[in-house]
Phi, psi and omega in degrees: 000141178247143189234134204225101172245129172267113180275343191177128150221153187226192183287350193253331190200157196221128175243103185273108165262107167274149171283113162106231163253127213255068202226143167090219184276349146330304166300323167286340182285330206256324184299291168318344193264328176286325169293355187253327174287319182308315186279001176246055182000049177242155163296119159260126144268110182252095143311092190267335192345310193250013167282064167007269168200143174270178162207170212304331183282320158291341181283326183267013149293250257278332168279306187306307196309298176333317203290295331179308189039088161246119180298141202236145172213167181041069171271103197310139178333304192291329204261321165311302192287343166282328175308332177258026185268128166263010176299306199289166174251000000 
């Protein structure tokens, strides 16, 4: 389960604290809510701090959403390293 709290916003950046997990059918919900923010031209920020585990559909959420450029912050040592693994898709 993923739990997705707005910690702060403003006219410019939106800051989001993930919960949990980020896997499955989650990782698309999480895409879609940054992109809809991204598409109101506001900075996404994702507060990973509290982020559990990912599984491949969340490590290519989390590269597309960067690409993308949304900002990943406090991101824990396990969800860094899938991220820089280029094994994964």
């Amino acid at each position: 389960m993923l739990r997705v709290t707005k910690t702060s916003e403003n006219a410019s950046r939106v800051t989001l604290k993930l919960e949990g997990q980020i896997v499955s059918d989650w990782a698309g919900e999480m895409e879609r809510e940054c992109r809809g923010w991204l598409q109101s031209k506001r900075l996404v920020l994702l507060d990973l701090e509290q982020v559990t585990f990912t599984d491949s559909r969340g490590v290519a959420m989390l590269r597309r959403a960067a690409a993308d450029g949304v900002e990943l912050r406090n991101c824990p040592p396990l969800i860094e390293a899938l991220l820089r693994d280029e094994t994964l898709p």
